[in-house]
N, CA, C and O atoms as a Tripos MOL2 file, in Angstrom:
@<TRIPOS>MOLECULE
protein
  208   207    52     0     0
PROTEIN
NO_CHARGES

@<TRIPOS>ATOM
      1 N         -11.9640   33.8310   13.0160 N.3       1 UNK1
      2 CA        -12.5310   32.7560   12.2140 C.3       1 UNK1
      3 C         -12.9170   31.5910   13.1200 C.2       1 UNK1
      4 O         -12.2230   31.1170   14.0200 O.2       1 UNK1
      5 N         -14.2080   31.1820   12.7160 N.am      2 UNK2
      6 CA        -14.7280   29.8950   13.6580 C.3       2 UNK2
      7 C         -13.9890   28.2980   13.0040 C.2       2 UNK2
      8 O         -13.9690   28.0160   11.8060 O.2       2 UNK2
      9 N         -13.4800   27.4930   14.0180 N.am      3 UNK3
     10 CA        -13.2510   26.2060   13.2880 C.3       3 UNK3
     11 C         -14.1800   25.6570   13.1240 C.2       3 UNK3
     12 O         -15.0580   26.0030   13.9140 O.2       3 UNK3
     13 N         -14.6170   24.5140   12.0790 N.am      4 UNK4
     14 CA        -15.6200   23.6620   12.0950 C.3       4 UNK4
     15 C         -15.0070   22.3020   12.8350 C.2       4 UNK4
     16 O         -14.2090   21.7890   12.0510 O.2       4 UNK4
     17 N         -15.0520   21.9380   13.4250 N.am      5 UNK5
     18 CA        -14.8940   20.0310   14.3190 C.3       5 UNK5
     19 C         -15.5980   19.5360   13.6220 C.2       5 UNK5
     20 O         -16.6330   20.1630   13.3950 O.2       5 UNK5
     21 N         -15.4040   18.1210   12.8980 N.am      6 UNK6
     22 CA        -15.9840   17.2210   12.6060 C.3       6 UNK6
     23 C         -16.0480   15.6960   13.5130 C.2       6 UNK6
     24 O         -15.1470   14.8600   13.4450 O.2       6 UNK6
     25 N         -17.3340   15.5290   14.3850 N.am      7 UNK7
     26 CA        -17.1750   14.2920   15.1080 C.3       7 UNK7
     27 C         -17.2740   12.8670   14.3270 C.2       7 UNK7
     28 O         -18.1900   12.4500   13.6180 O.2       7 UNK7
     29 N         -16.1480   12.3040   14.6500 N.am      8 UNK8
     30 CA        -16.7230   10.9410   13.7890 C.3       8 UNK8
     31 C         -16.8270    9.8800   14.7630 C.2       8 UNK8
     32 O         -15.9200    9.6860   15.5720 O.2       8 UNK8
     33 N         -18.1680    8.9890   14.7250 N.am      9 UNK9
     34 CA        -18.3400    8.2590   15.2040 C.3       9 UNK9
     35 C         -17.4360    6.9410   15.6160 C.2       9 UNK9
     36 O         -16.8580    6.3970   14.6750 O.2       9 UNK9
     37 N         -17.2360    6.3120   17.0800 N.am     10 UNK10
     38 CA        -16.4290    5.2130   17.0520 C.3      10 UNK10
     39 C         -16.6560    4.8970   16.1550 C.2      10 UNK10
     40 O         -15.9540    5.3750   15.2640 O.2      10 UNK10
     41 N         -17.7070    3.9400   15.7420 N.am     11 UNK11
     42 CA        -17.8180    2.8550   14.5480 C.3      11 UNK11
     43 C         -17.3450    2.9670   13.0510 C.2      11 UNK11
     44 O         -17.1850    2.0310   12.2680 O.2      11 UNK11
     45 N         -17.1680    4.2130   12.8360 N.am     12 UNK12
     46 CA        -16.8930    4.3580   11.4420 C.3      12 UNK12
     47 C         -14.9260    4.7070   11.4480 C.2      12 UNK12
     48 O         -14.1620    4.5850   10.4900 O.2      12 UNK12
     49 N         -14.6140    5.1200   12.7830 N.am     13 UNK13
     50 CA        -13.3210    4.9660   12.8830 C.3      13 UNK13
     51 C         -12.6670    3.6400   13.0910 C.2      13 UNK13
     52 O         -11.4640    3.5660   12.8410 O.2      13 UNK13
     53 N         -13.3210    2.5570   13.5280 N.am     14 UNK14
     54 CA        -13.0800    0.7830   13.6800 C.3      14 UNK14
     55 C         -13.1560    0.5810   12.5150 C.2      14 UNK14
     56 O         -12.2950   -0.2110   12.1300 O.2      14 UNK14
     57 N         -14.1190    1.1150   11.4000 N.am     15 UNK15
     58 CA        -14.3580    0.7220   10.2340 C.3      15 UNK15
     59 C         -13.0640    1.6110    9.5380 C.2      15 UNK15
     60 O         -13.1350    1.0910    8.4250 O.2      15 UNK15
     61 N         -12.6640    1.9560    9.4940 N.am     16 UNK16
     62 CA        -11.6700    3.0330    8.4500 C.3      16 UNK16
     63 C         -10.5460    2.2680    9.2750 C.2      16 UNK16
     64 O          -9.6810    2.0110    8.4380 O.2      16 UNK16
     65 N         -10.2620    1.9290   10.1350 N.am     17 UNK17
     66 CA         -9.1000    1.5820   10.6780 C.3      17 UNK17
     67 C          -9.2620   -0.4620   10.3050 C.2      17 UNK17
     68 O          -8.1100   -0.8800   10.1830 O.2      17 UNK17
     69 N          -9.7730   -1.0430   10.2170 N.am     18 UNK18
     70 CA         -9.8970   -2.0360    9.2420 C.3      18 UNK18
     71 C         -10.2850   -2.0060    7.9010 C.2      18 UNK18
     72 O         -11.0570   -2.8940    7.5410 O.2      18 UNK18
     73 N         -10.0170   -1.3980    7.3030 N.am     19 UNK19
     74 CA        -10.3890   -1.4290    5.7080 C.3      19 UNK19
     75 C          -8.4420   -0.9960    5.7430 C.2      19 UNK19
     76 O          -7.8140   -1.3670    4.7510 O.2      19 UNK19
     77 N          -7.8730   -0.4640    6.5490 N.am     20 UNK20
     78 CA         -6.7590    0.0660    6.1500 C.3      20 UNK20
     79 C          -6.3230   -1.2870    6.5050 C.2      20 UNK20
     80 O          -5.9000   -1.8520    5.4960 O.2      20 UNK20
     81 N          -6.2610   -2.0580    7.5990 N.am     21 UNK21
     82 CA         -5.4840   -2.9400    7.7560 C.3      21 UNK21
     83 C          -5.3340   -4.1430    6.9520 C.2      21 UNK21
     84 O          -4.2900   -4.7360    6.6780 O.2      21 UNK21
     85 N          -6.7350   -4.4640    6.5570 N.am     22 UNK22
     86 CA         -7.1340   -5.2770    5.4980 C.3      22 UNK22
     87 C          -6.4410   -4.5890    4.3340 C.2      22 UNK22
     88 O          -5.9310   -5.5780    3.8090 O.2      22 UNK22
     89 N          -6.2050   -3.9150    3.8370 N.am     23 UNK23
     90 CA         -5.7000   -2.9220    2.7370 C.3      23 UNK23
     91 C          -4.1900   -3.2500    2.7140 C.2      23 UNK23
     92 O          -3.6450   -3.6030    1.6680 O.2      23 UNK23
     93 N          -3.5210   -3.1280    3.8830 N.am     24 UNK24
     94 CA         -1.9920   -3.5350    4.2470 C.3      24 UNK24
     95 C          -2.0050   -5.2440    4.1530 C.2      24 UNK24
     96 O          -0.9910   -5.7850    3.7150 O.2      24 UNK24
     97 N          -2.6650   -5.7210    4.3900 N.am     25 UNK25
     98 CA         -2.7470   -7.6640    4.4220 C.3      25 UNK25
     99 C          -2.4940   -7.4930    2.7270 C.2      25 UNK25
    100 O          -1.4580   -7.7230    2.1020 O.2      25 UNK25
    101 N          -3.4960   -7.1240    2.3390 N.am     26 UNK26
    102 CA         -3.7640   -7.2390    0.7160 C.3      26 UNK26
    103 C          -2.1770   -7.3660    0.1420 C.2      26 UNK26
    104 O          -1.4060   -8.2660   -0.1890 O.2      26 UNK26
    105 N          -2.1820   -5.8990    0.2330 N.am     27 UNK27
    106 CA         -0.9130   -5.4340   -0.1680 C.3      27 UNK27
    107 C           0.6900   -6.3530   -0.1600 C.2      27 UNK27
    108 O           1.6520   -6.4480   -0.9220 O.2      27 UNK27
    109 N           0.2890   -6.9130    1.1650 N.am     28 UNK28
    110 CA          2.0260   -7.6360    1.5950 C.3      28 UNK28
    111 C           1.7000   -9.0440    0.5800 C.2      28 UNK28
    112 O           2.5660   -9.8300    0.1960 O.2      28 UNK28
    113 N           0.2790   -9.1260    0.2790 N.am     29 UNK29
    114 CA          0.3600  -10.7010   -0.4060 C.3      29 UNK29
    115 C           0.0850  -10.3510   -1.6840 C.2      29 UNK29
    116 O           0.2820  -11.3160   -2.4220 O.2      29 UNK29
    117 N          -0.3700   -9.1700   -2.3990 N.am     30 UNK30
    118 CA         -0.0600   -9.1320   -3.7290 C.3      30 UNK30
    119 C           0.3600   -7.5660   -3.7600 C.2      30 UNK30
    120 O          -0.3940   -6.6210   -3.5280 O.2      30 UNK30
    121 N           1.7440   -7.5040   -4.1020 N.am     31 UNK31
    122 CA          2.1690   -5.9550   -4.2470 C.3      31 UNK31
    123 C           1.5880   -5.5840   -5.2630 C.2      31 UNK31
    124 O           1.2600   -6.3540   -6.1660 O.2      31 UNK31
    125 N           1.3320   -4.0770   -5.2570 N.am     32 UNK32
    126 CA          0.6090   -3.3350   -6.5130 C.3      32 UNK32
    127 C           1.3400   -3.3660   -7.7080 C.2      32 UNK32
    128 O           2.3880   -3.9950   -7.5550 O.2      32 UNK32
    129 N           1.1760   -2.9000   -8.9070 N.am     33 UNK33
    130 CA          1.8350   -3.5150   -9.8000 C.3      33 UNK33
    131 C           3.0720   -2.6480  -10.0410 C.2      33 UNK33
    132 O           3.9660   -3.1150  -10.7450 O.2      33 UNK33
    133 N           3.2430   -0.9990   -9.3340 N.am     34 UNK34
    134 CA          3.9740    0.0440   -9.7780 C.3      34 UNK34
    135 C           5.5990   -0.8910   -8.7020 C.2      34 UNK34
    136 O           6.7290   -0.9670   -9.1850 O.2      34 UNK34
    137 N           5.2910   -1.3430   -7.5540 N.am     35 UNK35
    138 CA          6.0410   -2.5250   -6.8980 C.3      35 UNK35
    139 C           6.8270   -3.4210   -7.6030 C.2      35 UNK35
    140 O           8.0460   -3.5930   -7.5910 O.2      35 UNK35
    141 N           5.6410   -4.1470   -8.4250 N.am     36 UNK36
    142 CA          6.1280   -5.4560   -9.2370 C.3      36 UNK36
    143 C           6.9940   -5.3540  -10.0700 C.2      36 UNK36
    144 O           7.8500   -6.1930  -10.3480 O.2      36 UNK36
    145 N           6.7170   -3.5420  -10.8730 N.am     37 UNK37
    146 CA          7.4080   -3.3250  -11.7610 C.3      37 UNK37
    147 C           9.2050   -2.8390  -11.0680 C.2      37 UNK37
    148 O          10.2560   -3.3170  -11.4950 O.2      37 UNK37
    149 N           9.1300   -2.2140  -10.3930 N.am     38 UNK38
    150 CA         10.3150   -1.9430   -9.8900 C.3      38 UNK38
    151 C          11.1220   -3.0900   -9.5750 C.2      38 UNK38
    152 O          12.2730   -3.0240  -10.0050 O.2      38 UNK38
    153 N          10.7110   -4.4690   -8.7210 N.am     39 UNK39
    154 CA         11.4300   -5.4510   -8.3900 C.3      39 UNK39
    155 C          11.5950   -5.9730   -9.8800 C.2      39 UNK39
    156 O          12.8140   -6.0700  -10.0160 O.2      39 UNK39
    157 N          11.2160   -6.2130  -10.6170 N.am     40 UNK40
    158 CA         11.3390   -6.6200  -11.9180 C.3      40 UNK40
    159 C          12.9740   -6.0330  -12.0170 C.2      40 UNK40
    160 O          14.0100   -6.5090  -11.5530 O.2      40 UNK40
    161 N          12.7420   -4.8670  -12.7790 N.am     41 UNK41
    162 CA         13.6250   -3.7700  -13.1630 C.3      41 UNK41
    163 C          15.0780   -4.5330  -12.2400 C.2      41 UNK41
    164 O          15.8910   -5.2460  -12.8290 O.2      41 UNK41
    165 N          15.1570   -4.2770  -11.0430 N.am     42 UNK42
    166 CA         15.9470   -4.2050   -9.6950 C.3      42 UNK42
    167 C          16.6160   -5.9040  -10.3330 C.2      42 UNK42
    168 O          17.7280   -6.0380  -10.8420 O.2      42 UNK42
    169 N          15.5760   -7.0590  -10.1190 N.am     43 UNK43
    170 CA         16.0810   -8.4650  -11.1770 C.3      43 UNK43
    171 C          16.6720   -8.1550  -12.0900 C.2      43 UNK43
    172 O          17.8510   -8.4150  -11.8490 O.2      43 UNK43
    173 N          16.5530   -7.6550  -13.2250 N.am     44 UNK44
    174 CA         17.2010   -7.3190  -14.2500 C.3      44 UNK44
    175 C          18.7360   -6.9310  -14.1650 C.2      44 UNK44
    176 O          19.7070   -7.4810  -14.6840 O.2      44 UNK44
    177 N          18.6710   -6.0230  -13.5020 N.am     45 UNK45
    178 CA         20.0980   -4.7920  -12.7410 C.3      45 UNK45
    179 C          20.6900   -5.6920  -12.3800 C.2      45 UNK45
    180 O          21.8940   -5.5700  -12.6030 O.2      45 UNK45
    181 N          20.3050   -6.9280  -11.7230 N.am     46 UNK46
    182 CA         21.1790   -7.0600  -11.0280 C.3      46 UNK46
    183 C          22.4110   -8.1320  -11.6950 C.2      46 UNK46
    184 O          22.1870   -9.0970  -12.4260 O.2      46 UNK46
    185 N          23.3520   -7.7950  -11.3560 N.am     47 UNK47
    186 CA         24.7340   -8.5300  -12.0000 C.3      47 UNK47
    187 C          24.5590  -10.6180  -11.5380 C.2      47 UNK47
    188 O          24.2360  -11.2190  -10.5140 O.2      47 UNK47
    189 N          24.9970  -11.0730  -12.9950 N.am     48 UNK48
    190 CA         24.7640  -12.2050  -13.2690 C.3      48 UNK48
    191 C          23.2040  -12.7100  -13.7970 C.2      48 UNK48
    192 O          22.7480  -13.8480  -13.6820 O.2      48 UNK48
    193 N          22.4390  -11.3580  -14.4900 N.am     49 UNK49
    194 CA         21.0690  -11.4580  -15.1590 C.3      49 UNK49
    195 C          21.3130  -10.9570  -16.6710 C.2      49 UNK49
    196 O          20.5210  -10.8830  -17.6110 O.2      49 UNK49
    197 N          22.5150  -10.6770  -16.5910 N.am     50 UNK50
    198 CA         22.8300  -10.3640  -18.1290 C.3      50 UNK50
    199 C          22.2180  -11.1530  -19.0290 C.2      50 UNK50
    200 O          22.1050  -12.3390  -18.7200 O.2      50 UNK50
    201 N          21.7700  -10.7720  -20.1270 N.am     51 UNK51
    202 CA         21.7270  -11.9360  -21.6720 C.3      51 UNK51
    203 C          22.1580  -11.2310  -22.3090 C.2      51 UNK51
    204 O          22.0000  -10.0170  -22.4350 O.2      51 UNK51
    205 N          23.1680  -12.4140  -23.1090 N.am     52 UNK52
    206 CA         23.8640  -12.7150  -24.2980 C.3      52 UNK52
    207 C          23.1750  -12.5040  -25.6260 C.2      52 UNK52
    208 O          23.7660  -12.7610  -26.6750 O.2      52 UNK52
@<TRIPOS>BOND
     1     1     2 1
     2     2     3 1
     3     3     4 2
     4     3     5 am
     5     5     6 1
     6     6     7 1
     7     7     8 2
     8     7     9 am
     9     9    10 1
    10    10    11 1
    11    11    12 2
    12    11    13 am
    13    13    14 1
    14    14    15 1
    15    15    16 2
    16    15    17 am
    17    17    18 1
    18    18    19 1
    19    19    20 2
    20    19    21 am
    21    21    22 1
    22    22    23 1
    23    23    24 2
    24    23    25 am
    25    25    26 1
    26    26    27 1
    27    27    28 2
    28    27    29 am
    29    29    30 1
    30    30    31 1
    31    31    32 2
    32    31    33 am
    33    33    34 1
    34    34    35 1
    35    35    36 2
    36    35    37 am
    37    37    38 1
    38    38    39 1
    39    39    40 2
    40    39    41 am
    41    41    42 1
    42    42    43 1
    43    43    44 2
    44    43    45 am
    45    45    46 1
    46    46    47 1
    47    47    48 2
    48    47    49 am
    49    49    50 1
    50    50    51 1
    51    51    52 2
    52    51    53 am
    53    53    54 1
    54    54    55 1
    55    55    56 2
    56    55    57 am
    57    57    58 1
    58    58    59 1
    59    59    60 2
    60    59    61 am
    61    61    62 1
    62    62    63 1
    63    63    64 2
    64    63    65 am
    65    65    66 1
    66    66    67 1
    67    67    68 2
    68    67    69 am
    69    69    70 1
    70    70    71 1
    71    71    72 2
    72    71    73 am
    73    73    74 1
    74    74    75 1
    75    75    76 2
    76    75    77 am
    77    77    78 1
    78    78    79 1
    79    79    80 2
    80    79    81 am
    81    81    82 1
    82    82    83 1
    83    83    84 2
    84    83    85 am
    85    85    86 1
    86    86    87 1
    87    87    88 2
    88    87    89 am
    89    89    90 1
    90    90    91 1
    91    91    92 2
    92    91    93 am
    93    93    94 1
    94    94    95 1
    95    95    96 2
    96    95    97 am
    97    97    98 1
    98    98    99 1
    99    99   100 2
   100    99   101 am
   101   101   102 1
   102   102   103 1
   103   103   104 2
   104   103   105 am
   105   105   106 1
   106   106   107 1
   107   107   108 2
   108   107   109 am
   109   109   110 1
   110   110   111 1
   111   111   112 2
   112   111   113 am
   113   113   114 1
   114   114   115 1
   115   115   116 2
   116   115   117 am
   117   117   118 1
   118   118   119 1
   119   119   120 2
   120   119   121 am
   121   121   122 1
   122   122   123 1
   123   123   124 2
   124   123   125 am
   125   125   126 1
   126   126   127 1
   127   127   128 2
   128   127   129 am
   129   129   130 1
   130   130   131 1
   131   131   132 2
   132   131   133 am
   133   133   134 1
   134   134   135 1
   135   135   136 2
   136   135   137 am
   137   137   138 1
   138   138   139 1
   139   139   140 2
   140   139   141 am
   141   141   142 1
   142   142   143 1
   143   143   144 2
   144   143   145 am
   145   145   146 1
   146   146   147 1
   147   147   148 2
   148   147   149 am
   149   149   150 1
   150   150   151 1
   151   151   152 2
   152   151   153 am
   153   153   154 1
   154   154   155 1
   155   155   156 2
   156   155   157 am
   157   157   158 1
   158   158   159 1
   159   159   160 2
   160   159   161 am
   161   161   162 1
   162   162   163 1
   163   163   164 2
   164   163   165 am
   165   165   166 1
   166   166   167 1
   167   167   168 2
   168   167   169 am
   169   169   170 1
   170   170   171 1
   171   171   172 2
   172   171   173 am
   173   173   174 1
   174   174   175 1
   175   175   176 2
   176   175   177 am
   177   177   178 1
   178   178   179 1
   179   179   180 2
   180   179   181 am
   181   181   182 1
   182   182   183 1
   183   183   184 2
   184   183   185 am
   185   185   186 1
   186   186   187 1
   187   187   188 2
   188   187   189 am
   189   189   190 1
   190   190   191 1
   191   191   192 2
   192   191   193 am
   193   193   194 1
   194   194   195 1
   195   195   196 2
   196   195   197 am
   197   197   198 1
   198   198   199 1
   199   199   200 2
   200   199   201 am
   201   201   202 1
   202   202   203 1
   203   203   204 2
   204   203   205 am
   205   205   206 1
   206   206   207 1
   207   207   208 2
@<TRIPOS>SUBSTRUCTURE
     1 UNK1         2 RESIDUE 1 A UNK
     2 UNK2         6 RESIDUE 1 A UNK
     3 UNK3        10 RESIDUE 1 A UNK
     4 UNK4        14 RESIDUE 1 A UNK
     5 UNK5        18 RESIDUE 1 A UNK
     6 UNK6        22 RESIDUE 1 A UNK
     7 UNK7        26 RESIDUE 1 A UNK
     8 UNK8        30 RESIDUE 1 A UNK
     9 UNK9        34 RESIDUE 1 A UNK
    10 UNK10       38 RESIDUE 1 A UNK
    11 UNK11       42 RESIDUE 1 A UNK
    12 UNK12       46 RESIDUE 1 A UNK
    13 UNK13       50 RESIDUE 1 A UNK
    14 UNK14       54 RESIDUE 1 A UNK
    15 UNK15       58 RESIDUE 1 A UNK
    16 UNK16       62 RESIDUE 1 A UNK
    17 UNK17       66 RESIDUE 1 A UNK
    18 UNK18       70 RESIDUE 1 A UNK
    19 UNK19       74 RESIDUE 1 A UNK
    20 UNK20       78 RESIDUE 1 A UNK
    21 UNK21       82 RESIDUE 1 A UNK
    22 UNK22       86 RESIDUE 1 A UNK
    23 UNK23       90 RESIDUE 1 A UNK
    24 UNK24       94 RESIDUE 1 A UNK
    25 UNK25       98 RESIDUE 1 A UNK
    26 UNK26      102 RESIDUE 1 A UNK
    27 UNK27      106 RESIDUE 1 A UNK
    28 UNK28      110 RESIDUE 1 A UNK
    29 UNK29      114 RESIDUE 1 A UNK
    30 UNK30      118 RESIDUE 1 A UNK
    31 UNK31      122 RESIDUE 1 A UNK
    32 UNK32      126 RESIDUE 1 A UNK
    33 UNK33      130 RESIDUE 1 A UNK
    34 UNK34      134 RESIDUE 1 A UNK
    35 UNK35      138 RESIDUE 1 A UNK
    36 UNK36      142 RESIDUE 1 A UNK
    37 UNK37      146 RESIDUE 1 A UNK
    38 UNK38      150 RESIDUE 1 A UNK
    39 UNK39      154 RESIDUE 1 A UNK
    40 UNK40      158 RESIDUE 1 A UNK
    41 UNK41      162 RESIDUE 1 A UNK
    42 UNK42      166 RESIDUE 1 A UNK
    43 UNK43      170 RESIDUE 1 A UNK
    44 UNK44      174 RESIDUE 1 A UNK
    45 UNK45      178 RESIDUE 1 A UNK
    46 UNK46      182 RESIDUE 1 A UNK
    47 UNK47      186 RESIDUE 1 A UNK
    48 UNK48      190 RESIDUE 1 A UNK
    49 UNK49      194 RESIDUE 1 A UNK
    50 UNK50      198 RESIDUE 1 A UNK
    51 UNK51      202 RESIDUE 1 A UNK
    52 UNK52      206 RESIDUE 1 A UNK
């Protein structure tokens, strides 16, 4: 069986490798919401969040 290689150009690997990093910036300053929801939850759990 023959492999196929796919060449990818520098530029579009600079480009895919900043859209990710920009993607990680995003991320650390607004977590996604499946995140938000868990720390929520985790607040809740945690002892001295009880209501009466």
């Amino acid at each position: 069986m023959a492999e196929i290689i796919e060449f990818i150009p520098k530029s579009e690997r600079e480009r895919i490798r900043l859209i990710r990093e920009a993607r990680a910036i995003y991320d650390s300053i607004f977590p996604p919401a499946s995140t938000l929801g868990e720390q929520q939850d985790k607040a809740h759990a945690s002892p001295g969040n009880e209501r009466l």
